[in-house]
N, C-alpha and C positions, 0 to 999 in steps of 0.2 A: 320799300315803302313808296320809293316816287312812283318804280310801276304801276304800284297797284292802286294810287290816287290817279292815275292818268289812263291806267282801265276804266276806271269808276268816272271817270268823269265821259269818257269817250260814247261808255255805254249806255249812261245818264239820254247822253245829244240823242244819239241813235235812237233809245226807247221813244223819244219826244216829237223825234220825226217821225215814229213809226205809226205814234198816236195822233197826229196831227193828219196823218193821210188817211187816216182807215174811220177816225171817230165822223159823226155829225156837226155840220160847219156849227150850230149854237152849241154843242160840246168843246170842241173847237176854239168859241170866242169866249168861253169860260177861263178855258187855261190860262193859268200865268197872268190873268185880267185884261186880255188881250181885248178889247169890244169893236175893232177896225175891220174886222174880217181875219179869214185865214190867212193873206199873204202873207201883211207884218210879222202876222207867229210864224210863220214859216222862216221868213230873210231870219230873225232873232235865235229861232233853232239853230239855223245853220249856222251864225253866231258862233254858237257854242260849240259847237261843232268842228270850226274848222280852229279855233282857238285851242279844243283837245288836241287836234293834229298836230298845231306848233308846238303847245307842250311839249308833247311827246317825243317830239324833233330836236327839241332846241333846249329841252331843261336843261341845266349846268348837270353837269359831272354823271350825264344820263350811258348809264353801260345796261348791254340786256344779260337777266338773267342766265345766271350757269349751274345744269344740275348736272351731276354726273350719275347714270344711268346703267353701267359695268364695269366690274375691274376684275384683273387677275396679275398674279403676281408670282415669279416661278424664280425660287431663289436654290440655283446649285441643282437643280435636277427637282424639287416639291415646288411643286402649287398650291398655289390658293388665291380664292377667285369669290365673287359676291355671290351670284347668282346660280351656282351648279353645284347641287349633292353631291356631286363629285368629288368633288375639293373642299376641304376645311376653308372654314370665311375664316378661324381665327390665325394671326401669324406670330413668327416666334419673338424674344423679346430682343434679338438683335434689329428691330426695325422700331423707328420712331418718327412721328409727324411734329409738322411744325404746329403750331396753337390755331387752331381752329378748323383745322382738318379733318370732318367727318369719312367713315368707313360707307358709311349707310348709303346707299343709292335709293333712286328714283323717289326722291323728295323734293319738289318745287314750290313746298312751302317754304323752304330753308335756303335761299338760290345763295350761287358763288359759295357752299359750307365747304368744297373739297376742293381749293384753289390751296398751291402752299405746295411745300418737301417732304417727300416721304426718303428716310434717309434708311440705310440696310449698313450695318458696322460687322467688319473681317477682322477679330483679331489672335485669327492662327495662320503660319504661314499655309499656303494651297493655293491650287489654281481653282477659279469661280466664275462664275457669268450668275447674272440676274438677270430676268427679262420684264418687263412692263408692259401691260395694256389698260387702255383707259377709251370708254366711249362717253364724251360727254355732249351734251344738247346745251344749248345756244338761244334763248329764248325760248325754249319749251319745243322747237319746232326742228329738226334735226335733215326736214329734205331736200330741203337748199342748199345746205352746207357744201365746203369746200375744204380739201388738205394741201397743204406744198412743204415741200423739204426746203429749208433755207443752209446754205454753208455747207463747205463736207467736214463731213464726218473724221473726229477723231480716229485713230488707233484701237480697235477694238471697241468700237459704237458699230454697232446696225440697227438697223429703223425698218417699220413696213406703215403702210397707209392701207386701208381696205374696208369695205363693206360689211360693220360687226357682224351680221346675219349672215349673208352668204359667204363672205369671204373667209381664206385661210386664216386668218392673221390672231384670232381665238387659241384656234389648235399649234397655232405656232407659237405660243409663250407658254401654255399650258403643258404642252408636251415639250418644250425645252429639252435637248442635251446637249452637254459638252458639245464642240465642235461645229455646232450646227446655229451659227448666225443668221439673224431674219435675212432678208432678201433684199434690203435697200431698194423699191420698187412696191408702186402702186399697184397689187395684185387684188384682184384679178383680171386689173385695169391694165397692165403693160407696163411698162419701166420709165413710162413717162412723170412729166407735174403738169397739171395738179393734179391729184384727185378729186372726182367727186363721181358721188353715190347714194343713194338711200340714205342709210346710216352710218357713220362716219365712227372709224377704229382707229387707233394710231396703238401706235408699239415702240421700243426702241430695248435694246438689249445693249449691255457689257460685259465683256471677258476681258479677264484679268488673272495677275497673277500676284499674291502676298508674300517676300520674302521674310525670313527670319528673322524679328527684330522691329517688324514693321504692323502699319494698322492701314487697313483700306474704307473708306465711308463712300458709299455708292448713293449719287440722291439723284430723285424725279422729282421735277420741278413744275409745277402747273401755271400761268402767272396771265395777267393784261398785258405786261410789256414785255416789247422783242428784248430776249437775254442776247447778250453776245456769245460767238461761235456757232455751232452747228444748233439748230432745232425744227421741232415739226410746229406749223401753224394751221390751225385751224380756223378759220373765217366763217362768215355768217355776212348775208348782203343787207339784212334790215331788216326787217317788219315795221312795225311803227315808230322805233328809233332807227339811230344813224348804225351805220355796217358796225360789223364787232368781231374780236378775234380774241383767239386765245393762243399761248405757246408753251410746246411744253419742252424741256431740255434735261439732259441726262448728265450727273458727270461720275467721275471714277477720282479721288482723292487720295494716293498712300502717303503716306509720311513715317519717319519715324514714331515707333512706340516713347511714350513718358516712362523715361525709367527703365528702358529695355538693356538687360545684358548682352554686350559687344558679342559679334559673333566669333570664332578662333581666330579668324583669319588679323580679325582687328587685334586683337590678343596680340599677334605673333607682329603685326607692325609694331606697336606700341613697346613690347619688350626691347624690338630690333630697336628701335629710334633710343629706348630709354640706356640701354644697353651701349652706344654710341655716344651720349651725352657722356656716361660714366668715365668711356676711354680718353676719351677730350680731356676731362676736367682731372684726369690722375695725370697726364702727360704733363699739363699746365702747372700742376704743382710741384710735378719734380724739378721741372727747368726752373 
């Protein structure tokens, strides 16, 4: 809502100037009740004008717009992806968003809908990887943009940065398999930071593995503030507000299952240790 008052207002000044140059000076000294001549109206335009500017600069708590424009999602070897017959958009019911997390892209009537966790829940033992891509735009305007990798990377984290259109980094979640982590590198930019390009992709992938007994919860975290440990940032240098960034971060969660039956091995402690207490406590009573 603040954007879209400090559009309206910007474009308000603009039309004004735009009619103050082109109309006839007694059209001119009409406007606004203006009877001095065109100057006054003019300095008062621009008035308003430069007052949209600071608006737009300076309102409290002013962040640009965030729409997310692609996604795919490739859990265990299937995909699923927004934008490509290929792949099924719906996913299975082992995945859950936090509240207020839209599926739907390229809607900028609805900005910031798809900021939040998308979480993916393991609860059979196996070995898994999921991988994530996400292109999202940054005040509607995506060619300025910028990527950098912050931190390293966990144990079974890989990341790519790359140009959604031209570059790999589509076909590299999409086609996922086993063994095959992204490339930690700005491709098809070289293995440096930052990236930047056209249109701006991030990815990040985990493999892992769930033993018997156990639950694994995999989340993608989209958010305003730098999370700690490893993530990808995505910046934006400004348009009519101050610079903006977005981050996104990955993590891999196992814990024991609620209620899970011990494995043999715990069995076979548990009888030794119990089986031990027994011999103690008959010796104790003879003596």
């Amino acid at each position: 809502m603040r954007k879209a008052c400090r559009c309206n207002l910007l474009s308000l000044a603009r039309h004004l100037l735009r009619k103050a140059r082109t109309e006839q000076t007694g059209n001119a000294r009409d406007l606004l009740g203006v009877t001095d001549g065109v100057a006054p109206l003019m300095k008062y335009l621009k008035s308003i004008l430069w007052a949209g500017l600071l608006l737009a600069i300076t309102a409290p708590g002013a962040f640009a717009d965030v729409t997310l424009w692609e996604w795919a999602l490739n859990i265990n070897g299937t995909a699923h992806a927004s934008n490509d017959p290929a792949f099924p958009t719906a996913l299975p019911s082992n995945v859950s968003t936090t509240a207020g997390w839209q599926w739907n892209t390229q809607d900028p009537s609805t900005p910031n809908h798809s900021l939040g966790t998308i979480a993916v829940q393991f609860d059979s033992p196996g070995t898994y990887f999921v991988a994530a891509y996400f292109s999202y735009a940054i005040n509607e305007v995506w060619t300025n943009e910028t990527g950098i990798a912050v931190g390293t990377p966990a144990q079974g984290l890989s990341w790519e940065m790359a140009d959604a259109q031209t570059g790999p980094i589509y076909y590299d979640v999409t086609h996922a398999a086993p063994g095959t982590p992204l490339p930690n590198l700005t491709s098809p930019f070289g293995t440096g930071n930052p990236f930047t390009g056209p249109i701006p992709g991030l990815a990040q992938r985990l493999d892992f593995t769930v033993n018997s007994g156990y639950v694994a919860t995999v989340s993608f975290t989209w958010g305003l503030n730098p999370p700690s440990g490893f993530y990808l940032q995505q910046h934006d240098p400004g348009e009519l507000g101050p610079p903006s960034d977005l981050y996104f971060q990955s993590t891999a969660d196992i814990h024991p299952a609620i209620g899970a039956v011990p494995e043999p091995g715990s069995w076979l402690l548990f009888a030794t240790v119990l089986a031990g207490v027994s011999t103690c406590l008959i010796k104790r009573h003879k003596h």
